[in-house]
N, CA, C and O of each residue as an XYZ file, in Angstrom:
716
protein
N       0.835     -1.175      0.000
C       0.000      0.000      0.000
C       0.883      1.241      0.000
O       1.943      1.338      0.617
N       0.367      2.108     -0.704
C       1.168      3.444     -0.920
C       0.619      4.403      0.204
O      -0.566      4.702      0.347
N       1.451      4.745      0.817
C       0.859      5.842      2.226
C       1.135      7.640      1.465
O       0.187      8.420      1.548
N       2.435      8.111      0.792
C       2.214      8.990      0.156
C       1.960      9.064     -1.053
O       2.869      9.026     -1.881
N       0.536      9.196     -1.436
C      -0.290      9.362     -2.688
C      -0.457     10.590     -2.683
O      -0.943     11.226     -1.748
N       0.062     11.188     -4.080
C      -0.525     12.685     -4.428
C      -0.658     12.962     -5.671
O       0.206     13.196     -6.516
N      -1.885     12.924     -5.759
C      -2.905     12.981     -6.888
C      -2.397     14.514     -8.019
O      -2.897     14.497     -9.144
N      -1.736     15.363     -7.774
C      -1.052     15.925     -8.635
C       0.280     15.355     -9.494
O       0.657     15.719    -10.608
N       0.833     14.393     -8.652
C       1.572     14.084     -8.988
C       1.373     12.682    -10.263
O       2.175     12.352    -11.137
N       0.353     12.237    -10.022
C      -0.396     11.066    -10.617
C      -0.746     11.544    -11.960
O      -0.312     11.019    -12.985
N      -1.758     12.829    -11.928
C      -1.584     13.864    -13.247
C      -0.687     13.575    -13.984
O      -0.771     12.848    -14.974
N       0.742     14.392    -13.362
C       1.772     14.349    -14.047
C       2.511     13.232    -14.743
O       3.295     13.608    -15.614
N       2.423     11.997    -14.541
C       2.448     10.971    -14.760
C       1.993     10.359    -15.848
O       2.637      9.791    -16.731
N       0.669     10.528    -15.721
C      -0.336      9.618    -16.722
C      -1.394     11.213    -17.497
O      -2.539     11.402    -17.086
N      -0.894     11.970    -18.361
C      -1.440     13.218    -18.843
C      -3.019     12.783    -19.373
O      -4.134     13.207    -19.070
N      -2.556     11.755    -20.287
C      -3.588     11.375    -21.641
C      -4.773     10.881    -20.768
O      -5.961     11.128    -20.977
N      -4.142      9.983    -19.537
C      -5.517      9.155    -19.177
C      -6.260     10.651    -18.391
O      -7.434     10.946    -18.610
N      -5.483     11.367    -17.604
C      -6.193     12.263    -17.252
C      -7.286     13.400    -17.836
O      -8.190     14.004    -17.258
N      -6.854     13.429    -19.115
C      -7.373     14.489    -20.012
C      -8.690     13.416    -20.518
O      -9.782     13.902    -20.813
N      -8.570     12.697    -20.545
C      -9.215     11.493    -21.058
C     -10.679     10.986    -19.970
O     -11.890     10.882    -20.167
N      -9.983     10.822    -19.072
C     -10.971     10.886    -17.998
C     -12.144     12.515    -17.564
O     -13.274     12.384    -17.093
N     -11.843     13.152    -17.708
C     -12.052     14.808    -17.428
C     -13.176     14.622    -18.803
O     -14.387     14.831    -18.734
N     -12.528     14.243    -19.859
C     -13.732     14.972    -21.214
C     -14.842     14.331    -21.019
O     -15.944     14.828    -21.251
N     -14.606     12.847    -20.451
C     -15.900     11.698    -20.137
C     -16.610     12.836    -19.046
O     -17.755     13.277    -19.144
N     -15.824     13.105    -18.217
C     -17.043     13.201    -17.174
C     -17.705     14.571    -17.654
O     -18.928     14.613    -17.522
N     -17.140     15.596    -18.142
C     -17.509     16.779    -18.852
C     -18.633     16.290    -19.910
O     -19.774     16.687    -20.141
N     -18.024     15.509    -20.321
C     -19.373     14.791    -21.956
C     -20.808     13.964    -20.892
O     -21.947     14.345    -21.162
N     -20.692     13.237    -20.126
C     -21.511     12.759    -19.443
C     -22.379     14.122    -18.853
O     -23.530     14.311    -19.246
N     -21.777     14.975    -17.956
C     -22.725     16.100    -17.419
C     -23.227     16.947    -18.709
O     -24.188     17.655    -18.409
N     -22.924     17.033    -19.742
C     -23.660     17.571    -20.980
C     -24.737     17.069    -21.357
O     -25.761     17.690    -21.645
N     -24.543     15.723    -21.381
C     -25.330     14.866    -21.786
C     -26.888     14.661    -20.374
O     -28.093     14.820    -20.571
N     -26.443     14.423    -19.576
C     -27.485     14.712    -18.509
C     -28.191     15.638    -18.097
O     -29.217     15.448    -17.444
N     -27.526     17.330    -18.576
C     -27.723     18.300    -18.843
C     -28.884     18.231    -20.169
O     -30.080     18.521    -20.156
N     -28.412     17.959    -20.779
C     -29.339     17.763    -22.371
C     -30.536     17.301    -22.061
O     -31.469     18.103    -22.095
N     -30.730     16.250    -21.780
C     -31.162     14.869    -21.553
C     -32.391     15.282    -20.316
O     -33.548     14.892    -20.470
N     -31.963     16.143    -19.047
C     -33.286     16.589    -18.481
C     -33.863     17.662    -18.840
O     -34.525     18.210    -17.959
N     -33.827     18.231    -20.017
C     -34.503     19.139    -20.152
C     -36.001     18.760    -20.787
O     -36.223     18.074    -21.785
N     -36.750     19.273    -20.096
C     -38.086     19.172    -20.954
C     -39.077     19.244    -22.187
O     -40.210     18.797    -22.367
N     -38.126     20.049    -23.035
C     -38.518     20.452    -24.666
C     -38.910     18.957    -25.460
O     -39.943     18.947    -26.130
N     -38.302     18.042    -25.398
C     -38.403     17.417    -25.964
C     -37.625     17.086    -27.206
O     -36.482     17.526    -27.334
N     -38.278     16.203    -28.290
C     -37.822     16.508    -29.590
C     -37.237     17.601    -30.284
O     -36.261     17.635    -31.033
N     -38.300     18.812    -29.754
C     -38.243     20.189    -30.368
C     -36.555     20.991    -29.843
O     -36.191     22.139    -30.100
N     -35.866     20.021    -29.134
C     -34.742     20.497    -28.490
C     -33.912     20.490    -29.671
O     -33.101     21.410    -29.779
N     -33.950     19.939    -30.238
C     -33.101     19.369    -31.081
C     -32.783     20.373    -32.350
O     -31.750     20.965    -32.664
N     -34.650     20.300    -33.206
C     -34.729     21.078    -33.407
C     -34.667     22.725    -33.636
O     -34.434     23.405    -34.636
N     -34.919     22.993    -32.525
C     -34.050     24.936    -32.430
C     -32.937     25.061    -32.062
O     -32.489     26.167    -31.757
N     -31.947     23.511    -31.981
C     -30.604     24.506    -32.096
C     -30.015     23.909    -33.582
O     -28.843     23.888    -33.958
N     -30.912     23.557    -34.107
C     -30.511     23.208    -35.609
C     -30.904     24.525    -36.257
O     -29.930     25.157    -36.664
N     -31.905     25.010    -36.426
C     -32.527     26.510    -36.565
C     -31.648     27.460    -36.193
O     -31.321     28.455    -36.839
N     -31.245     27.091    -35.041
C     -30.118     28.307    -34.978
C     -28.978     28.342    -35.433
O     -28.325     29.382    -35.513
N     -28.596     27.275    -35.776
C     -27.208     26.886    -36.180
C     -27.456     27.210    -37.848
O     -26.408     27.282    -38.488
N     -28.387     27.360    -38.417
C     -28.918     27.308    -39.793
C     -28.240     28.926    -40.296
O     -28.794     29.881    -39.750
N     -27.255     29.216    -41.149
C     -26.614     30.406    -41.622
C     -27.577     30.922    -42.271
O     -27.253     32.091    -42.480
N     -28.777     30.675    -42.797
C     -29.667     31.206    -43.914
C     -29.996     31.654    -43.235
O     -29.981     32.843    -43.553
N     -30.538     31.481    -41.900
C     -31.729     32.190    -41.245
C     -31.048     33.460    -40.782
O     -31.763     34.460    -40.706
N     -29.717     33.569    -40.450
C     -29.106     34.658    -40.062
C     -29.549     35.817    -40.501
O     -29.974     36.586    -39.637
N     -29.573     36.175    -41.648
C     -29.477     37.527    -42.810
C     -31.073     37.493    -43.029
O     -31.790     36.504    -42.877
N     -31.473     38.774    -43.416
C     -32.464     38.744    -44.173
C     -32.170     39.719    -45.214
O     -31.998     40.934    -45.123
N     -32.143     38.843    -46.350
C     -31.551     39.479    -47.857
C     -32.462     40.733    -48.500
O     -32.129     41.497    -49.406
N     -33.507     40.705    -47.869
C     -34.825     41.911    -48.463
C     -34.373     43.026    -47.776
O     -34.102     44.097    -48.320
N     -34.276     42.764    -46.433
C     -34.238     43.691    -45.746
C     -32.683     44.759    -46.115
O     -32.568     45.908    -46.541
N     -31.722     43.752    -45.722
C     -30.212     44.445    -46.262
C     -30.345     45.310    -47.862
O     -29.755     46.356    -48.130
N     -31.128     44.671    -48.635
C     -31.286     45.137    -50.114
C     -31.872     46.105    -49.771
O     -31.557     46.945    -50.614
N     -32.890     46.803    -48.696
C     -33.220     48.134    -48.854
C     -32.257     49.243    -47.901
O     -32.161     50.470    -47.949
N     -31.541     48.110    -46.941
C     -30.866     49.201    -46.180
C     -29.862     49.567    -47.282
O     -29.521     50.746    -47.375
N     -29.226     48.400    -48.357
C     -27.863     49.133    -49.130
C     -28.878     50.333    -49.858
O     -28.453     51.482    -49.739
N     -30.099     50.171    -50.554
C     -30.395     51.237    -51.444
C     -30.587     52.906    -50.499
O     -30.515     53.987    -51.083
N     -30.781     52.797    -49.307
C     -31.144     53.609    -48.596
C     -29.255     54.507    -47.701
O     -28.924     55.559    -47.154
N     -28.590     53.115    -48.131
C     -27.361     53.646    -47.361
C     -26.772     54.630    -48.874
O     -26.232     55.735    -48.833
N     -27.037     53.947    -49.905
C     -26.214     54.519    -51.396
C     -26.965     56.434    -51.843
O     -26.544     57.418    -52.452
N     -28.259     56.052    -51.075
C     -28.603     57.245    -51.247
C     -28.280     58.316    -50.137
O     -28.225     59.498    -50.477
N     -28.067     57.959    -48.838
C     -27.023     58.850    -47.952
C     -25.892     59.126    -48.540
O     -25.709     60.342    -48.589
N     -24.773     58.295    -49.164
C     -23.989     58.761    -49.711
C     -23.805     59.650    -50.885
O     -22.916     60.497    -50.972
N     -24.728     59.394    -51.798
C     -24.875     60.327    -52.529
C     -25.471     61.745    -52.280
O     -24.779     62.704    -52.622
N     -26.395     61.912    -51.855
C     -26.392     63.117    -50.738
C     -25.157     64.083    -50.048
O     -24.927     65.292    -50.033
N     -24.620     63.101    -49.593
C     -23.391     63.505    -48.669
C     -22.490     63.787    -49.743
O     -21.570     64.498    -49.340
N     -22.396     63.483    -51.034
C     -21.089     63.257    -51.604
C     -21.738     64.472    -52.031
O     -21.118     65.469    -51.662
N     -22.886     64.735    -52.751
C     -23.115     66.429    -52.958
C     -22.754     67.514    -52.236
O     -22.113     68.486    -52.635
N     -23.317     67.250    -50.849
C     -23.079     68.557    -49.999
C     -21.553     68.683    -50.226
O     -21.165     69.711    -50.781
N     -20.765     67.873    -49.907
C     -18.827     66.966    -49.678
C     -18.717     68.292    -50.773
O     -18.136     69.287    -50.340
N     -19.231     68.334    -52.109
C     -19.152     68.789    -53.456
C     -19.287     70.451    -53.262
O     -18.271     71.087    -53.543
N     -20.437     71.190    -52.811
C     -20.644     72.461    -52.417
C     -19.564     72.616    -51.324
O     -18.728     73.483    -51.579
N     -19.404     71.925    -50.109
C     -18.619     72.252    -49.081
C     -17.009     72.411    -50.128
O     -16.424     73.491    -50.221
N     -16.679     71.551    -50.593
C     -15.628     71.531    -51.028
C     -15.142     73.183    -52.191
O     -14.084     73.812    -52.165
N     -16.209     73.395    -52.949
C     -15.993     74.390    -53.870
C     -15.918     76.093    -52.938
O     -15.092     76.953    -53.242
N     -16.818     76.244    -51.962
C     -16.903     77.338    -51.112
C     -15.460     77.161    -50.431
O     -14.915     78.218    -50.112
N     -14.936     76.264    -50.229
C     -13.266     75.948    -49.096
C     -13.054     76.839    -50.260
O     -13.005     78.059    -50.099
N     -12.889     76.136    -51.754
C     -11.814     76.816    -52.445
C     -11.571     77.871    -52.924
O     -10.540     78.454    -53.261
N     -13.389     78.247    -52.940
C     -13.109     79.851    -53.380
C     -13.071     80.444    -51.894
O     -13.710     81.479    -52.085
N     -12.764     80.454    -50.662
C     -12.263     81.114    -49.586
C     -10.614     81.076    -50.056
O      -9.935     82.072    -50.309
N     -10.297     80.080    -50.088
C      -9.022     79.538    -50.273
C      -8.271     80.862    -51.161
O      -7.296     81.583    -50.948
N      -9.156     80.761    -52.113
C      -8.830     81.837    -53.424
C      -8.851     82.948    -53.168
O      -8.224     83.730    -53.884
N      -9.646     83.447    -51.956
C      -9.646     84.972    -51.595
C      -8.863     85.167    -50.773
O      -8.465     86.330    -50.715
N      -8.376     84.338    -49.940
C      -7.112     84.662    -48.971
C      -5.415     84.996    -49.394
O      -4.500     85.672    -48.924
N      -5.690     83.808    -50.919
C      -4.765     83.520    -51.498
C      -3.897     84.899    -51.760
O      -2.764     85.276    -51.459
N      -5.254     85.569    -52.626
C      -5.099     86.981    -53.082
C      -4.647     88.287    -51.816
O      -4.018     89.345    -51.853
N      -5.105     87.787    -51.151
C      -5.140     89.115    -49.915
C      -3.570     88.324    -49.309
O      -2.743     89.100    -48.830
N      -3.344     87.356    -49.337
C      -2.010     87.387    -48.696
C      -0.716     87.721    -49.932
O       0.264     88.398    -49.619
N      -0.845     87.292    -50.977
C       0.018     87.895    -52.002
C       0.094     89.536    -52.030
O       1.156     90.155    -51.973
N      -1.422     90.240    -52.146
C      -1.661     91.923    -51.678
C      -0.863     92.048    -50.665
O      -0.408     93.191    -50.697
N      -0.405     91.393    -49.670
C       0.384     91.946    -48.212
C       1.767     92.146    -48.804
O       2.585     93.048    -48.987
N       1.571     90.501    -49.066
C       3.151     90.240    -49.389
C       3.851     91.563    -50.203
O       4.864     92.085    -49.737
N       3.324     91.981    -51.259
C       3.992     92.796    -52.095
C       3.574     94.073    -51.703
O       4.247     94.930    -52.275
N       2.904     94.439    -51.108
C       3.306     95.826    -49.730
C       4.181     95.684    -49.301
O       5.074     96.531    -49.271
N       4.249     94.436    -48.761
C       5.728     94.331    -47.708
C       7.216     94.422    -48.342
O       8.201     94.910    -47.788
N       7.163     93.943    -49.401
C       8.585     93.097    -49.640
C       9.326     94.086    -49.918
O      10.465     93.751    -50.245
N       9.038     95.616    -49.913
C      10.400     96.183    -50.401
C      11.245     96.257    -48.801
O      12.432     95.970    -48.646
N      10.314     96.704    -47.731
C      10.655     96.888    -46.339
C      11.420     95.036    -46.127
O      12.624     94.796    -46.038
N      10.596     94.279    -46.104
C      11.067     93.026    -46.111
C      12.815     93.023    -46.768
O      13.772     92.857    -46.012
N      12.917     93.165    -47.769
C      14.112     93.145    -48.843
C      15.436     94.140    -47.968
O      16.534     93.611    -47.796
N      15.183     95.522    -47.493
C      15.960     96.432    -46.811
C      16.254     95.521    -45.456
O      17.403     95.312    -45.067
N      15.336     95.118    -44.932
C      15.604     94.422    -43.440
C      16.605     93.603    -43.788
O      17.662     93.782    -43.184
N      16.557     92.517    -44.819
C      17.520     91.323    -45.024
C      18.785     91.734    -45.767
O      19.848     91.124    -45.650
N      18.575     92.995    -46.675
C      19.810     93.518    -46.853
C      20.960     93.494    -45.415
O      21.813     92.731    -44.960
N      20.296     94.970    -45.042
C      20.602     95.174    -43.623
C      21.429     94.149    -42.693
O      22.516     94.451    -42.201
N      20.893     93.093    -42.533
C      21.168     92.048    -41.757
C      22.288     90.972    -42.685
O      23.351     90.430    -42.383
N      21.853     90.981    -43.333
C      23.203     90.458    -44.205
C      24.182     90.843    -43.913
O      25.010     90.177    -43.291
N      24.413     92.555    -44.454
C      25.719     92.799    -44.340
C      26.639     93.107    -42.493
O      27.634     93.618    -41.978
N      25.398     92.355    -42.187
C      26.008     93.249    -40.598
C      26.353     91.714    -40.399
O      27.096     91.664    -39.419
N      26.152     90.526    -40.869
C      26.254     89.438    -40.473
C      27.456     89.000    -41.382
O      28.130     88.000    -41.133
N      27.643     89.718    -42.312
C      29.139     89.113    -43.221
C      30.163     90.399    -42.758
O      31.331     90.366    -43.145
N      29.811     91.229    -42.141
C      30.850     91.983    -41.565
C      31.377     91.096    -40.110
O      32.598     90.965    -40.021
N      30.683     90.598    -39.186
C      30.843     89.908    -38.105
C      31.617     88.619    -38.330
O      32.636     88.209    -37.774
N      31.149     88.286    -38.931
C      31.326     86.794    -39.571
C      32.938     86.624    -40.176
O      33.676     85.639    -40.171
N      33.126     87.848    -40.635
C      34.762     87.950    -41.477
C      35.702     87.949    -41.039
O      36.825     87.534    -41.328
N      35.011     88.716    -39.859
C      36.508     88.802    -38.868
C      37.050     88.071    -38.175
O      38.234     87.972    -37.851
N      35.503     87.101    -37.728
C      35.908     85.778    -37.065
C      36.813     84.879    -37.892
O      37.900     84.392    -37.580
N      36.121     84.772    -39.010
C      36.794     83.853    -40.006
C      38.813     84.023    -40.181
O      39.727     83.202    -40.258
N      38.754     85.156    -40.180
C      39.991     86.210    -40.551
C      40.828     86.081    -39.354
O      42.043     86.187    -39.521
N      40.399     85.881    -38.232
C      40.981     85.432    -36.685
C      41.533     83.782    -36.857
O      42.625     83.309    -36.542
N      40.679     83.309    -37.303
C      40.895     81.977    -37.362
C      41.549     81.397    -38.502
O      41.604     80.170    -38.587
N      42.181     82.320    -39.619
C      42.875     81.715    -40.490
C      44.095     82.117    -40.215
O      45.099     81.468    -40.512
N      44.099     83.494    -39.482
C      45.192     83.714    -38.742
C      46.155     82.806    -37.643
O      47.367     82.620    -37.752
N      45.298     82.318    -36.604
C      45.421     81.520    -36.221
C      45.742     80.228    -36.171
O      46.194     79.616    -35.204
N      45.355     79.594    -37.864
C      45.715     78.505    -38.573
C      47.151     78.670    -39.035
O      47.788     77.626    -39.173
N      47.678     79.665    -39.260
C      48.792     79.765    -39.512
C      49.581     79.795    -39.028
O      50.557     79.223    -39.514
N      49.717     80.516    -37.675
C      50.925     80.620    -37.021
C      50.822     79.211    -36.406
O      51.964     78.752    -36.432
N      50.100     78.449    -35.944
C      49.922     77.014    -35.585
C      51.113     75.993    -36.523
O      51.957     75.154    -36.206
N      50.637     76.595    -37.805
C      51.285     75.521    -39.328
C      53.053     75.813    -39.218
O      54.013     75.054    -39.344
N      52.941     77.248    -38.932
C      54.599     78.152    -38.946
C      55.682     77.659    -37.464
O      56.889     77.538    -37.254
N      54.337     77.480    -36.647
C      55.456     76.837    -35.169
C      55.464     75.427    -35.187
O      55.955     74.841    -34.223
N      54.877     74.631    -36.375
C      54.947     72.939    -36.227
C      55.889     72.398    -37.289
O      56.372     71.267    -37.340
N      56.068     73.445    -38.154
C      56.290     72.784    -39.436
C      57.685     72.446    -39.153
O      58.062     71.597    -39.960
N      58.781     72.847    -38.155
C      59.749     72.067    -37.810
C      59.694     70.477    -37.235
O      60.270     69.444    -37.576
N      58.553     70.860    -36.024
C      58.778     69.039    -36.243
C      57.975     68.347    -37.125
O      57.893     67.159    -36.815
N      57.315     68.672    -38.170
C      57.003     68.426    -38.890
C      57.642     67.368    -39.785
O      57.350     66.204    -40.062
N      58.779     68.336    -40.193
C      60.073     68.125    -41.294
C      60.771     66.878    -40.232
O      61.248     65.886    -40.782
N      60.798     66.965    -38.933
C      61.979     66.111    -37.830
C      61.318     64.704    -38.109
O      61.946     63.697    -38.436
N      60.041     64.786    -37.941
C      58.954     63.247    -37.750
C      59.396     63.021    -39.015
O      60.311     62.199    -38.989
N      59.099     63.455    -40.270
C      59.320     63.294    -41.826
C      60.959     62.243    -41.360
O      60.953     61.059    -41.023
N      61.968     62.983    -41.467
C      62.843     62.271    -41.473
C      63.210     61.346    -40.304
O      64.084     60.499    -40.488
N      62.748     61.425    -39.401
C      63.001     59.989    -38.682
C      62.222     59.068    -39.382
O      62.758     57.974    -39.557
N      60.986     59.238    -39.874
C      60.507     58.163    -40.482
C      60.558     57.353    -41.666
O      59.938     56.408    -42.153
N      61.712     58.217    -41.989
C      62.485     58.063    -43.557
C      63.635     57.221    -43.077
O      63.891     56.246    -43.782
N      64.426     57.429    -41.935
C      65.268     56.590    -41.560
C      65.195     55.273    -41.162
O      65.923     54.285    -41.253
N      63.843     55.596    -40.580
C      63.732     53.861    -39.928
C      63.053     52.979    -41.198
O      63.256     51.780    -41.388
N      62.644     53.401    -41.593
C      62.055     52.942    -43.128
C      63.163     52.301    -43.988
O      62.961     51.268    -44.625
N      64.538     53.064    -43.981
C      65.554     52.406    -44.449
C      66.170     51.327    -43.567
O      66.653     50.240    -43.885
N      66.043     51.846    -42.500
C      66.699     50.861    -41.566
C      66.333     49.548    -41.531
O      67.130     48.614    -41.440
N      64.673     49.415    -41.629
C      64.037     48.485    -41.870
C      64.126     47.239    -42.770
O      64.105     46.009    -42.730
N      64.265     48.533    -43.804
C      64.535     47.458    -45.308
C      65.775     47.222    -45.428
O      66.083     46.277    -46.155
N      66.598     47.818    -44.916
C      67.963     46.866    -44.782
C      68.166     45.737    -44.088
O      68.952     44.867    -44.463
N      67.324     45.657    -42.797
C      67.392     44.383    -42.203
C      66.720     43.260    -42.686
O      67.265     42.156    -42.691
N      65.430     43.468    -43.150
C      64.927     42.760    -44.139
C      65.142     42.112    -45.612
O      64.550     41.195    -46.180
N      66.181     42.914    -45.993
C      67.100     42.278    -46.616
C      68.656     41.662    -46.586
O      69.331     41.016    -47.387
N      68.778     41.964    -45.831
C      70.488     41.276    -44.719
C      69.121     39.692    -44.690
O      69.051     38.875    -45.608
N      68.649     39.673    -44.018
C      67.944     37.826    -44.086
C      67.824     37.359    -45.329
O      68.262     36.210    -45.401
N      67.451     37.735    -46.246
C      67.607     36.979    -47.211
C      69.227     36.443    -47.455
O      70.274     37.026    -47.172
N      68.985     34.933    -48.173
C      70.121     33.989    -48.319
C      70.823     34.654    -48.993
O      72.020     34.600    -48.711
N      70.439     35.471    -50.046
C      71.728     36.186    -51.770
C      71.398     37.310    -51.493
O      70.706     37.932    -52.299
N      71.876     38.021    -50.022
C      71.778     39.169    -49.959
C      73.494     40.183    -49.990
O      74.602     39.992    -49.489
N      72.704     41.576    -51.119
C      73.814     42.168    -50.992
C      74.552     42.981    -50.001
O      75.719     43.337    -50.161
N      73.884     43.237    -49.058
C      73.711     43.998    -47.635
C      74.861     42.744    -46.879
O      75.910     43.018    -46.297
N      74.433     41.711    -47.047
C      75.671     40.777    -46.562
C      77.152     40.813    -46.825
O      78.184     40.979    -46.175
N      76.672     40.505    -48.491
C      78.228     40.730    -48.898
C      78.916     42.415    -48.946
O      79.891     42.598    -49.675
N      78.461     43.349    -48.299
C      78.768     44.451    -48.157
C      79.650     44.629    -47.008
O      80.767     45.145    -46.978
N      78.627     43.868    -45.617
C      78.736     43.779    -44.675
C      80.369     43.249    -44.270
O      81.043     43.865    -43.445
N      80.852     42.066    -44.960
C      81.904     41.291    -45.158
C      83.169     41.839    -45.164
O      84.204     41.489    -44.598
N      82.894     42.824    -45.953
C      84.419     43.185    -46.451
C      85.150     44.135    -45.357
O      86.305     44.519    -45.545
């Protein structure tokens, strides 16, 4: 006899019989469920009726709601039509009255940006003019070690390739070396 039995654990064990067992007893209380109800025959019946897709729709009826929906839209697509032409002739009168500003304005407009231009390429030049200055004497105090890095790196470069060629077997760096 087994003293620790645990019925979760039994689950885990045996899945299929469990799932298996569960649908029986689920299908049995359906069935007893079914089975006392009083309708009768006719049980059967109205959920076949209901299950029936024809009965869903009624095709007369939808056929007058589409003719009744096509004529809202058309309606609507008229007014859509007036609303739309009044936007554009607003559209068109603003159009005009803001071009009328514009060309009041633009000679004052034109003097302002003059104006500001040149006060902004006068500012602007000097900075620039500071800083190329500046680029230079930078170039004038480096360009010595400039030239120093240049030739150390010219030296070791030779140095290099001389040793690299001293290893080779028919080297002339060898027989130089010799004498």
């Amino acid at each position: 006899m087994i003293r620790d039995f645990d019925a979760m654990e039994e689950v885990r064990k045996h899945p299929g019989v469990t799932a298996g067992g569960l649908a029986l007893i689920v299908l049995g209380a359906a069935a007893a469920v079914y089975l006392s109800q009083r309708t009768g025959p006719t049980r059967y019946q109205r959920i076949k009726t209901r299950m029936d897709p024809r009965g869903w729709v009624d095709a007369s009826e939808l056929r007058g709601r589409f003719h009744d929906a096509m004529d809202a839209f058309r309606h609507g697509a008229e007014d859509f039509g007036d609303r739309a032409g009044d936007y554009a002739r607003q559209a068109r009168h603003r159009a005009v009255d803001v071009a009328e500003d514009a060309r009041d304005h633009a000679g004052d407009w034109f003097r302002a940006a003059r104006k500001g231009s040149r006060k902004a390429a006068k500012k602007h030049g000097k900075t620039a003019r500071r800083y190329a200055d500046e680029a230079a004497a930078y170039a004038h105090d480096h360009r010595r070690e400039g030239g120093a890095l240049i030739a150390v790196a010219t030296l070791a470069a030779a140095v290099g390739a001389a040793l690299l060629e001293s290893r080779r077997p028919d080297s002339r760096v060898r027989r130089i070396v010799r004498f």
